[in-house]
N, C-alpha and C positions, 0 to 999 in steps of 0.2 A: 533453554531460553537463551535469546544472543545476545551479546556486550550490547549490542543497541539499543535489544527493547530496556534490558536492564539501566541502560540511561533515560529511558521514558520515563523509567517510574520515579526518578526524582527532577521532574519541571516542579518549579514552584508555583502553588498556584495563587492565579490572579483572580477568579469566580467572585464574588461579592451575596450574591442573594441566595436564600434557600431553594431546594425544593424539595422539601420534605411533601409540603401538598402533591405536588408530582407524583414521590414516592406512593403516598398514599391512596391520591385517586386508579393510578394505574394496576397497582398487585392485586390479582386477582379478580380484576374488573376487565377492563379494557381487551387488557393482551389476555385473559384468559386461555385463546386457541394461539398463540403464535409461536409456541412451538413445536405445534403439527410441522411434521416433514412435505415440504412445498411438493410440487406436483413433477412427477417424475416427467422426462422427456415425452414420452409415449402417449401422457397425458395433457398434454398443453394445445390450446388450439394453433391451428396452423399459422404460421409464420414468426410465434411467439419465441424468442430464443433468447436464454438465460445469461446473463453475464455476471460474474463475478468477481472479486478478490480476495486473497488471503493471505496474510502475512504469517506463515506459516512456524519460523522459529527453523528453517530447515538448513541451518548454515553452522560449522564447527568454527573450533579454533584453529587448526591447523589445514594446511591445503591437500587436497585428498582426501578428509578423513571423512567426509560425506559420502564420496565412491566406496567407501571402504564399509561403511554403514549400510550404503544401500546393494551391495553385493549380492545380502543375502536377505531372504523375504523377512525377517524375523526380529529389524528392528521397530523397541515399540512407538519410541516417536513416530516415525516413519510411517507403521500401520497406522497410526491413531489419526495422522495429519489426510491419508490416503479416503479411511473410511469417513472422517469430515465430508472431505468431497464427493465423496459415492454418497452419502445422506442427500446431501442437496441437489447433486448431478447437473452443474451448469454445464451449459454450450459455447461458453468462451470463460475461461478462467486467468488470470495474473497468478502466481505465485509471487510474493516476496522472501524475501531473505532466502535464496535457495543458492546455493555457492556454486559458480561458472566455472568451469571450465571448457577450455577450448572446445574440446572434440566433441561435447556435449553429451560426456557417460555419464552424468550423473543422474541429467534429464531420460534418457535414454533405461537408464537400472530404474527408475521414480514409477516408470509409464510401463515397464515391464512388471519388475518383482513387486511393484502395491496397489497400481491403479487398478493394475487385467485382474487380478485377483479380490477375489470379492473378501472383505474383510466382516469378520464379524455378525455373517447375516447378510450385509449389504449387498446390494450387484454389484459387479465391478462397472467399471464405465472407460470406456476408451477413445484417447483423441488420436485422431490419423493424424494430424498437424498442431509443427510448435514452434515457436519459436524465442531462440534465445541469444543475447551477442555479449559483450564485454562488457564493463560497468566501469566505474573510476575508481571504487571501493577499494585500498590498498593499492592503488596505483603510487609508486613514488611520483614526489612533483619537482623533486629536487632542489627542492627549495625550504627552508626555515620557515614553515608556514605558522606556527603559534609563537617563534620567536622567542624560543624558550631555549635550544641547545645545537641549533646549527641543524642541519638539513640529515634527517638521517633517514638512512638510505637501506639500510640492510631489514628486510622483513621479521614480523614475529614479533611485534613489542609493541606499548602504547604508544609511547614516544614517536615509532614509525607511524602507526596508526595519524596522530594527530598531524604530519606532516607530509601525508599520502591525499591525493586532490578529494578520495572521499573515505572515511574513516573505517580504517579494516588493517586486520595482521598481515595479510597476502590480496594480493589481484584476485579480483573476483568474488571475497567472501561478501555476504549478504547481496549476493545478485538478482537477479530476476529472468520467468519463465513463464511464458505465454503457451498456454494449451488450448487446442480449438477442436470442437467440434466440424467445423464448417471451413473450407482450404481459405489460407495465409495467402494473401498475393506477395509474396516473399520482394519478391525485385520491386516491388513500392514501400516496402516498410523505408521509412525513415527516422534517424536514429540522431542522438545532439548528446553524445556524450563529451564531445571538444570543445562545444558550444562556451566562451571565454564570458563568463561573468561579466567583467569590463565593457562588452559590444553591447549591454541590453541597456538600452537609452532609457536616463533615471532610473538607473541601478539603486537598489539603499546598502549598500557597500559600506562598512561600516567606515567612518573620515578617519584620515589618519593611523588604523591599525596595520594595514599591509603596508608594506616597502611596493617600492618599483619593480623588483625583481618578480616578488607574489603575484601583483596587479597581472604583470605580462601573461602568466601563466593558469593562473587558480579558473580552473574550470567552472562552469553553476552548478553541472549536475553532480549533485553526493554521488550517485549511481549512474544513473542516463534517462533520457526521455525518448518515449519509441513511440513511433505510429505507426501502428503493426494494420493496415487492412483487412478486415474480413470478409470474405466473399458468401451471402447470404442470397442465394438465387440468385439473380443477375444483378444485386445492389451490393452497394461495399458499404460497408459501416468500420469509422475507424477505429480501433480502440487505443487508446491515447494514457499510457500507462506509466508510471516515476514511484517510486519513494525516496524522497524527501527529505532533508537531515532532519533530525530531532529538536525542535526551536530551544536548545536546554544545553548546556555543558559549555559554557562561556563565560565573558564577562562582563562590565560595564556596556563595552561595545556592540552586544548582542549579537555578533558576527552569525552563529547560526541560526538564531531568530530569524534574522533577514537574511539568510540564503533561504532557509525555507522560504521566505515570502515569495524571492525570486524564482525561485525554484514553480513555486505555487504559478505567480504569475506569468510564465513563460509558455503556460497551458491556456492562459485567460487571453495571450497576447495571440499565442498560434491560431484560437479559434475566431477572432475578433475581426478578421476582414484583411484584405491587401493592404491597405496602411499600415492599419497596428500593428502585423506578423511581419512587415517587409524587411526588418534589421534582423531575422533570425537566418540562420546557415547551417545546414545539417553533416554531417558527417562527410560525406559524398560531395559537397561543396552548395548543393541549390537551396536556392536562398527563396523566404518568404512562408507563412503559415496556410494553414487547410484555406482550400478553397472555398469561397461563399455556397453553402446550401450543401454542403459534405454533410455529410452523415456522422455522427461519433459518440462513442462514448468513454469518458473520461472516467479512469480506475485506478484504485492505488492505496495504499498506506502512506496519507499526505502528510504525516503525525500532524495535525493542525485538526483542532476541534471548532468549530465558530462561535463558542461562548469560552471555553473555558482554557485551562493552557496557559501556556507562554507564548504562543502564536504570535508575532510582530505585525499586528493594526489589524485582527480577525483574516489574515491572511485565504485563508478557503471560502471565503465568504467573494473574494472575488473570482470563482468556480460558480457558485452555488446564487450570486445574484445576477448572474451574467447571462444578457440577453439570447445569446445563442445557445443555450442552458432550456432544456423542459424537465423540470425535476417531477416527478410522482405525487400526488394529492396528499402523503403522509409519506415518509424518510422509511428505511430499511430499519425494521425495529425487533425485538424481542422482549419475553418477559424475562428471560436470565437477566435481565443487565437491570432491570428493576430489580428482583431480590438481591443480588450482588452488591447493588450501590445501599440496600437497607440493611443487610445483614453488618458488611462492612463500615456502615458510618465514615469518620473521620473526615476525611474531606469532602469527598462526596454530597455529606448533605450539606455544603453553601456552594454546589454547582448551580450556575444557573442553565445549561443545558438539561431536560429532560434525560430521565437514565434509561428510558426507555428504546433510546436509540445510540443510547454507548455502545462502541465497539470494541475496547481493551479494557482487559484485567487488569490497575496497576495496584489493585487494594484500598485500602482507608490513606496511607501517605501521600502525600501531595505527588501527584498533580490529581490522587483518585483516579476512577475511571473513565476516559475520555470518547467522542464519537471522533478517531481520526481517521477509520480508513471508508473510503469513499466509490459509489460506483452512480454515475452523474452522466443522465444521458441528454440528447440532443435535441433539439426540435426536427421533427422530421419524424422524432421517432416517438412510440406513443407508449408510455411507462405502463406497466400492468404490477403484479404482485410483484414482493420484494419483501427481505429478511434477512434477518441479524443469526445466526448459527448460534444459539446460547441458550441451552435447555436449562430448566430449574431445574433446584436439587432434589423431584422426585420424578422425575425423566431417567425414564434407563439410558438413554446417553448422556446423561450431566459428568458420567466417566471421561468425555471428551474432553471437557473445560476444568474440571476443578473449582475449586471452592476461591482462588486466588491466593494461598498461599501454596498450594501443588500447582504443577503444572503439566498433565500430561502429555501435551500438544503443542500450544502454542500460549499467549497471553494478550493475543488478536484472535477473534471471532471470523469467520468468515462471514462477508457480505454478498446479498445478490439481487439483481434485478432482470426482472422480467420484462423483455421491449417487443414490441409489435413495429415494424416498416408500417407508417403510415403512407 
């Protein structure tokens, strides 16, 4: 489990109403079949191709120790996180929290030693194309960013952690790693990990908490924002991919509440037209958001639920109501996240979000379990089936997830959607 998600699990929450009725009408009604295992590749009609995300938990404490893990075919996170994926077998996947390094061995040992290898029964499943780049994560900023003991600089401690532009022991921990089925147009992916908080016109920056010095420098993205193109027959569809700081571990000022907002809305701004995206500048220097009538789908571990959470002003909801947005007739759901939220009580029953479409495990403690990770597709493109990776506990895979006080994978569910090019 990573220091990150484990600050997930204490957002305070803000929820107000029950749904117990929820609870009620859904277990063992509704979702009766939804966790039948989705329809294999081989099985889908044509042009229909799978996207997913999964915050997978696949990032250490120390830098290297993830190579070092995945050396050898035989660890069990690793297997456990592998044959998730071989269950549901998407054609374009996100990984979260997967620790970068440069030369990209880690991605490289991932797609070797657990993917090719069929785990547990499952097929293996293979991506010819991936891609993955740097993040902010443990980057120093050099700068006093919490204001607490002076700028520190030397890796491996919280302290560094809270004053690295996105929170991590080393460069690169809790990264991310785009796998595809279908060829990366590599030289068009664009990437905003520089992208300066300050330049995004009505920023909600919190007044007053950062000095001049911060301001100049503190990046938006916790990690980075990539628009990775996919090439599906001769259409490209974008995949538009971030996680997101945690809206939680602050204080009056809600500093990370509202980066995630920004963070959130930097997605809603890129997709929104040549005005609204035109103060954005990518890595490479070109400036302006997707062009009108692109293709995209938006994926990720947004940590932002749109009912429940600490989220700053329903933050995902400006994803999720946004007119360049065609979302699916019913949200990526399963029946685990109904039992999970009834077994566990505690907060969970005065969510007012439906538990049928939680995607994390955080237990009965506040924030409970939330729907934050996300796969949001476009107009243009025409949504088909779609699901939450979370068997009940009389699924012979419920071995995957755990009851929520074990964890043998991960304490994010993998999500997925199934899109047809209209």
């Amino acid at each position: 489990m990573s220091h990150q998600d484990d600050q997930d699990r204490q957002h305070h929450h803000r929820g107000t109403l029950s749904r117990r009725t929820a609870l009620a009408a859904f277990a063992g009604t509704a979702l009766a079949g939804a966790t039948a295992l989705p329809a294999s590749a081989t099985g889908r009609p044509g042009r229909t191709v799978r996207f997913a995300t999964f915050n997978a938990s696949l990032n250490r404490g120390t830098q290297g120790a993830l190579i070092t893990d995945l050396s050898t075919p035989d660890n069990a996170q690793a297997r456990n996180v592998a044959e998730t994926i071989q269950r549901v077998d998407p054609d374009v996947l996100l990984v979260n929290e997967f620790d970068h390094d440069d030369r990209g061995t880690a991605a490289s040992l991932f797609l070797r030693n657990y993917l090719a290898v069929g785990q547990n029964g499952a097929r293996p499943v293979r991506f010819p194309y991936h891609f993955t780049g740097p993040v902010n994560t443990g980057v120093a900023s050099g700068v006093d960013l919490d204001g607490k003991n002076g700028a520190v600089t030397t890796p491996g401690s919280d302290a560094y952690g809270q004053d690295a532009f996105g929170y991590g022991f080393f460069p690169g921990q809790y990264g991310m790693l785009v796998l595809s089925k279908y060829p990366i147009d590599t030289r068009a992916v664009r990437t905003f990990q520089h992208f300066l908080w300050r330049d995004m016109p009505g920023n909600v920056m919190p007044e007053g908490y950062y000095g001049d010095a911060a301001r100049a420098v503190l990046r938006l993205s916790s990690k980075s924002h990539w628009d990775v193109p996919v090439r599906v027959g001769h259409e490209s569809v974008h995949f538009l991919v971030s996680h997101p700081t945690p809206p939680t571990f602050d204080g009056p000022e809600d500093r990370n509440g509202r980066r995630n907002h920004d963070e959130i809305r930097l997605w809603a701004d890129y997709i929104g037209g040549r005005r609204r995206g035109a103060y954005l500048y990518d890595d490479k220097g070109r400036r302006g958001g997707l062009r009108p009538g692109a293709r995209f789908v938006i994926a990720g571990d947004l940590n932002a639920d749109p009912y429940d959470g600490d989220s700053y002003d329903h933050a995902v909801r400006l994803l999720l109501d946004h007119p360049a947005v065609r979302l699916p007739a019913t949200p990526p759901a399963s029946a685990g996240g109904v039992e999970a939220a009834r077994l566990q009580g505690g907060a969970n029953a005065s969510h007012q979000g439906d538990p049928a479409y939680d995607t994390s495990d955080f237990g009965d403690t506040a924030p409970g379990n939330l729907r934050v990770d996300h796969v949001i597709p476009s107009q243009g493109l025409v949504p088909g089936a779609n699901g939450v990776f979370w068997p009940t506990s009389d699924d012979p895979l419920y071995r995957l997830v755990g009851n929520g006080t074990t964890v043998p994978t991960s304490d994010h569910r993998l999500v997925w959607q199934d899109i047809r090019l209209g």
